[in-house]
C-alpha positions in Angstrom: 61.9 76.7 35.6 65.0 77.8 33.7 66.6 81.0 33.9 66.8 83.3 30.9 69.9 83.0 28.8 70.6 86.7 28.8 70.8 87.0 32.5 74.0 86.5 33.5 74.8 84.5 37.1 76.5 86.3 39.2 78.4 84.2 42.4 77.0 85.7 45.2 79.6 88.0 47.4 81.4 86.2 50.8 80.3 88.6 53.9 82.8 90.4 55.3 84.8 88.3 57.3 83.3 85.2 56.8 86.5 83.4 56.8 87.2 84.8 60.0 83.7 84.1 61.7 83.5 80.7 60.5 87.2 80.4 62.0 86.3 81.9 65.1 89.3 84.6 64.7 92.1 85.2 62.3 94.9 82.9 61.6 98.3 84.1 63.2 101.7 82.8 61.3 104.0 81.6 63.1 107.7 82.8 62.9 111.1 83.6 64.6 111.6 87.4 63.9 114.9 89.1 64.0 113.7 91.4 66.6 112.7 88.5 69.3 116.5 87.2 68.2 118.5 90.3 69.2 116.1 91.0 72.3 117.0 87.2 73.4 120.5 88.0 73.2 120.7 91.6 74.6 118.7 89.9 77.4 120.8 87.4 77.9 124.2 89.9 77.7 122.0 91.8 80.3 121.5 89.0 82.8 125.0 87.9 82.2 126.4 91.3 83.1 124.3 91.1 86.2 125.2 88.0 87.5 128.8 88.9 87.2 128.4 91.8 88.8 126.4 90.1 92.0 128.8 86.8 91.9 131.0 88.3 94.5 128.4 89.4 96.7 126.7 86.0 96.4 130.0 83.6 97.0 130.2 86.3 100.3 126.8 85.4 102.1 128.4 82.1 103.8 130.4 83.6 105.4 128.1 86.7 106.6 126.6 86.1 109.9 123.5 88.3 109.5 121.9 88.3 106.5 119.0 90.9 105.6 116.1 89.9 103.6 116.1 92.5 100.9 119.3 90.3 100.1 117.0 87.1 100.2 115.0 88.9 97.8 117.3 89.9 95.9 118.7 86.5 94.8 115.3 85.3 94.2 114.4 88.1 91.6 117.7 86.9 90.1 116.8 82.8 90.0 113.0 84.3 88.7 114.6 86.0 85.9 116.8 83.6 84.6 114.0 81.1 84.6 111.6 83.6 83.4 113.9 84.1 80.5 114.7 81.0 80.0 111.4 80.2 79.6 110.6 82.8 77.0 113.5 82.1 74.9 112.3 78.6 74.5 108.8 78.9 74.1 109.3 82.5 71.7 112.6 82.3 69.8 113.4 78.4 69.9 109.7 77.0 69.9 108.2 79.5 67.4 109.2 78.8 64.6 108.2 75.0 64.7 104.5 75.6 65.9 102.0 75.4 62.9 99.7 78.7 62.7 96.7 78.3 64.6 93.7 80.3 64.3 93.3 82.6 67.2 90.5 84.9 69.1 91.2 88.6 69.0 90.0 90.2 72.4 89.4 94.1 72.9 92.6 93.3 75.0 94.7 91.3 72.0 93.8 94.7 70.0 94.8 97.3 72.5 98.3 95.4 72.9 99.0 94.9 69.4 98.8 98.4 68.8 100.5 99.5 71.7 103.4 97.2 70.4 103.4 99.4 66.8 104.2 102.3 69.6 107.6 102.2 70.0 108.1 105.5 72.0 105.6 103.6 74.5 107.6 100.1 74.3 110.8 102.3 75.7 109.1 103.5 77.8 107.4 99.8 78.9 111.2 98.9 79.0 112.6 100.9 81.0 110.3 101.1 83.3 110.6 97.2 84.3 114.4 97.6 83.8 113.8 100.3 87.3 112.0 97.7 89.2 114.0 95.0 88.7 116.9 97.1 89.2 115.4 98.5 92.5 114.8 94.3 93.7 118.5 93.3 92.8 120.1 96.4 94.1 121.8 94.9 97.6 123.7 92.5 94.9 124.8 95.2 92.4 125.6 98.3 94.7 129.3 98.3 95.5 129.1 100.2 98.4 127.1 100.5 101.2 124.9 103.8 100.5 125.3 104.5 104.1 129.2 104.3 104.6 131.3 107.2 105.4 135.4 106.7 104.7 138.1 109.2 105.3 136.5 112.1 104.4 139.4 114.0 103.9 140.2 111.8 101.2 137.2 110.4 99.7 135.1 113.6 99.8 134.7 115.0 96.1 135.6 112.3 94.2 135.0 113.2 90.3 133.3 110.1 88.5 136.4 107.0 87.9 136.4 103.8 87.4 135.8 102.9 91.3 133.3 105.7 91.9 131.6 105.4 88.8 129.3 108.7 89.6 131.8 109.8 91.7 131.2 110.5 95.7 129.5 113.6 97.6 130.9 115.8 100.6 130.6 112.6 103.5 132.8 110.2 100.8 129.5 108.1 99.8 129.2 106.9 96.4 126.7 108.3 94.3 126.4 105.5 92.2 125.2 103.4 95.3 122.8 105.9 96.7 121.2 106.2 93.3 120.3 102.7 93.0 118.8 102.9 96.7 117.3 106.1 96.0 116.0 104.5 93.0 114.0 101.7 95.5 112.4 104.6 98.1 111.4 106.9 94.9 110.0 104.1 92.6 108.2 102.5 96.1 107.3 105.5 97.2 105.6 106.5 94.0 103.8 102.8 93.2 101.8 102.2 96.5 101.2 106.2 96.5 99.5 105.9 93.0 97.8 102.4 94.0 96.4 104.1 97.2 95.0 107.4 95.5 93.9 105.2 92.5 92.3 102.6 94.5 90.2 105.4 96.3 89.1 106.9 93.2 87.9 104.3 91.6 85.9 103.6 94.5 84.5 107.4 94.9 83.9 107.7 91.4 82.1 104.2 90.6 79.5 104.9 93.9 78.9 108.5 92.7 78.3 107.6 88.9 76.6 104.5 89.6 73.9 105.8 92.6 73.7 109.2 91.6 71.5 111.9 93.5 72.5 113.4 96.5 75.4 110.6 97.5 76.7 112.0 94.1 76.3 115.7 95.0 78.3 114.5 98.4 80.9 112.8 96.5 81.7 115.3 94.0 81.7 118.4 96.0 84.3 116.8 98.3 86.2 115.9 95.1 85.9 119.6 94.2 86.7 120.8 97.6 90.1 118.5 97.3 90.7 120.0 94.3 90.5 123.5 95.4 93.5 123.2 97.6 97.3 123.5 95.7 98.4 119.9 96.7 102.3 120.7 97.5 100.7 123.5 99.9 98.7 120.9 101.6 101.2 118.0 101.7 103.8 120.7 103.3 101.2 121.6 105.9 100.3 117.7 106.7 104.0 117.0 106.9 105.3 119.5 108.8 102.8 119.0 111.1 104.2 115.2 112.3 107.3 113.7 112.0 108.2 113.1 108.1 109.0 109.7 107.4 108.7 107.4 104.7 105.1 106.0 105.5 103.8 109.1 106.0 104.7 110.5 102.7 103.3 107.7 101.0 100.2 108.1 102.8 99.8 111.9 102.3 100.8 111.3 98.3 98.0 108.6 98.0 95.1 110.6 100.3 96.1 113.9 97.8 95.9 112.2 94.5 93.0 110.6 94.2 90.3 112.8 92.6 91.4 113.0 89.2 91.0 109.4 88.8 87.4 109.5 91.0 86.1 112.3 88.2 87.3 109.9 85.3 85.8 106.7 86.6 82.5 108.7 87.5 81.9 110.1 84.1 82.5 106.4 82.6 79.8 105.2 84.9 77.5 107.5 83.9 77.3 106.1 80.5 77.8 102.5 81.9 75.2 102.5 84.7 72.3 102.3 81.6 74.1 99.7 79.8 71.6 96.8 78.9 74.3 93.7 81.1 73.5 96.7 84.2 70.0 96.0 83.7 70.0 92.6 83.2 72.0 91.8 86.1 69.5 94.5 88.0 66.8 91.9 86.5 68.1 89.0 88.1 68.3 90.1 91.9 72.4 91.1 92.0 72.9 93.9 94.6 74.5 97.2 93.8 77.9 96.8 95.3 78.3 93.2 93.3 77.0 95.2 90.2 79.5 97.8 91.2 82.7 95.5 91.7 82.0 92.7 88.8 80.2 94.6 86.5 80.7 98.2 86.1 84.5 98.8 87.6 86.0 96.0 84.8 84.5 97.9 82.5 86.6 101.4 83.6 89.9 99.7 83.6 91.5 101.3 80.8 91.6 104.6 81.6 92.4 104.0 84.9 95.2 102.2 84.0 96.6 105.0 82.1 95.5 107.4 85.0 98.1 105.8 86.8 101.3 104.7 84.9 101.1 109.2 84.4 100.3 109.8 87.9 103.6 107.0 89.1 105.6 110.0 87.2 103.7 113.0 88.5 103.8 111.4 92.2 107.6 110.9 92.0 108.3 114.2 91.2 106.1 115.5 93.9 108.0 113.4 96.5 111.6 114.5 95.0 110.6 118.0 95.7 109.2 117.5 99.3 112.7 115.6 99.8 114.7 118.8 98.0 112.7 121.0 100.9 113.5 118.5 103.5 110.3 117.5 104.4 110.4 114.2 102.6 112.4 111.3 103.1 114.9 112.0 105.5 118.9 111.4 105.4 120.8 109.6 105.6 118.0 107.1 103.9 118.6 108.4 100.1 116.3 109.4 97.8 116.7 111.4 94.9 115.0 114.3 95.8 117.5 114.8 98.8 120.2 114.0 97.0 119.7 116.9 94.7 119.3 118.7 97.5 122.5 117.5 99.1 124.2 118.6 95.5 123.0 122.3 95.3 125.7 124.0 97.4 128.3 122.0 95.2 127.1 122.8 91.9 130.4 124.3 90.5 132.6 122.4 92.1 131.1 118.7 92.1 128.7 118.9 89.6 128.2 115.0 89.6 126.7 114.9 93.1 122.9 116.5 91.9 123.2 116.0 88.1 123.0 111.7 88.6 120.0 111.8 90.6 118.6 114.6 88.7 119.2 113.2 85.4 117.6 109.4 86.5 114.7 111.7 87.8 114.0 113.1 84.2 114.2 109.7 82.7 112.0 107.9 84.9 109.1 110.5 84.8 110.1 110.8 81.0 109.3 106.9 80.5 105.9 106.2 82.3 104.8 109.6 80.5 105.5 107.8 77.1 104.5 104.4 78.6 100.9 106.6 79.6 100.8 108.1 75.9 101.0 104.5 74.5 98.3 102.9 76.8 96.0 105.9 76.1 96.5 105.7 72.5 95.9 101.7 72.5 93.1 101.5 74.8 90.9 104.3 73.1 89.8 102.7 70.1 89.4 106.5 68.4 92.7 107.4 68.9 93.9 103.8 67.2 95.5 104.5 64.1 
């Protein structure tokens, strides 16, 4: 049967993103971008610049008779990183623009991180953050004096920033410079494991108290609102100044006192997920709560827990700078920034230098995982993606 001649056939329309479907994923184009070119060689200027600055200290070790094993791990950050971007400047800026375009699948991930890469308040931030840590693992090769060491004090004391003091030196003849970079490893340590402690526990609170509910949740959440009802710097100066302060115990007291935050965002994400139809299938096939708990439910919470935490790292190091500025931090002569403003106030007029270096890497640090924290809450919400 023929159609009629004053019909006219009309192709019928693709589906959306048939191309794609039938592809499995959208082709990516490979390419060598200016951008990856000048990060490859700033990088490389970078590591240069360190590993002229560390050469001395390296040629020095034979004939050391003791060496200490942040040194060790020092060097071995160093090796990492020169293979690490030797590596990428191969396989991204050399490689790259050879490789044909390949068809590739786009993950919830691949999305979040593609638009956290348009962020480039958040990429700072990314970058300077990893600049910190790497700078606090290769800091016994570029500190060029021992943050410890007193001189003549008569001379030394009160040195204004020069060419060998480049942040000049405090009232004992120790160069700031030095004790910054150390501080830099007791704040930034001090401010990780705290934030993996109290994040860790909150995750845990939150995901048994969303996922069981009834009266283990009433238990759980009115302890989380009993926490909350105390002014946490009141609390961590009472708990501290009840035992000797010390490192460990500040990171303990940080982590214990910053959990519930995190424990009321995980629980109101497994609220929702606890009815999800993969809960109830793997309910239907015999899995036990806490498996359904760990492999099922808690993946599923990851992204705002991530960003829970890159703004508490900020939020935490500022807390321990100012138990360290009341003196019941970290104590001297270990440095940390927080004493080391602390050690600066009486000086203000006279040696400015001695709190504005550590106060100044203080803003910037907290400054950075705030904008990194922005950018992974932006990229991981999908209704905040623009």
């Amino acid at each position: 049967m023929r159609a009629s001649p004053d019909v006219e056939s009309v192709p019928p329309e693709p589906l959306p993103n048939a191309g794609n479907a039938m592809a499995g994923a959208p082709v990516r184009a490979a390419g060598v971008t200016w951008t990856r070119i000048a990060a490859a060689v700033l990088a490389w200027g970078l590591l240069s610049g360190l590993v002229m600055l560390s050469s001395p200290k390296v040629v020095g070790l034979r004939e050391a008779r003791r060496v200490q094993v942040d040194m060790y791990v020092a060097i071995l950050t160093l090796a990492l990183l020169f293979l690490g971007l030797l590596w990428w400047t191969v396989k991204g800026v050399v490689l790259r623009g050879s490789r044909p375009a390949r068809a590739r699948g786009d993950s919830q991930w691949a999305i979040a991180g593609r638009h956290f890469r348009k962020n480039r308040m958040a990429m700072a931030g990314l970058l300077i953050m990893i600049l910190l840590y790497l700078v606090t693992l290769i800091t016994p090769l570029i500190a060029p004096y021992d943050p410890a060491a007193q001189g003549d004090i008569v001379m030394t004391r009160y040195l204004p920033p020069s060419w060998d003091h480049p942040m000049g030196t405090d009232k004992f003849g120790r160069d700031i410079f030095s004790r910054v970079l150390y501080g830099a490893r007791i704040s930034l340590s001090i401010g990780f494991i705290a934030v993996g402690i109290s994040v860790t526990l909150g995750t845990l609170v939150g995901a048994v108290g969303g996922y069981f509910g009834g009266m283990v949740d009433s238990i759980l959440m009115r302890l989380t609102d009993m926490m909350l009802s105390f002014p946490r710097l009141v609390l961590l100066i009472v708990v501290i100044a009840l035992f000797e302060p010390s490192i460990w115990l500040v990171v303990t007291v940080l982590g214990l006192t910053g959990w519930m935050g995190t424990a009321r965002i995980v629980r109101g994400e497994v609220l929702s997920l606890r009815e999800r139809e993969f809960v109830q299938a793997a309910r239907a096939l015999g899995m036990g709560d806490m498996r359904i708990i760990l492999r099922h439910v808690v993946p599923n919470t990851l992204a705002p827990v991530i960003v829970s935490a890159t703004l508490g790292i900020g939020l935490t190091i500022l807390t321990e700078a100012s138990l360290s500025f009341l003196g019941l931090g970290v104590q001297p002569p270990t440095p940390s920034w927080g004493n080391m403003v602390a050690d600066g106030r009486d000086a203000l007029i006279q040696a400015w230098w001695i709190a504005t270096f550590p106060g100044l890497a203080i803003v910037f640090t907290v400054i950075a995982f705030n904008l990194l924290g922005d950018g992974l809450r932006d990229a991981l919400d999908p209704r905040l993606r623009t």
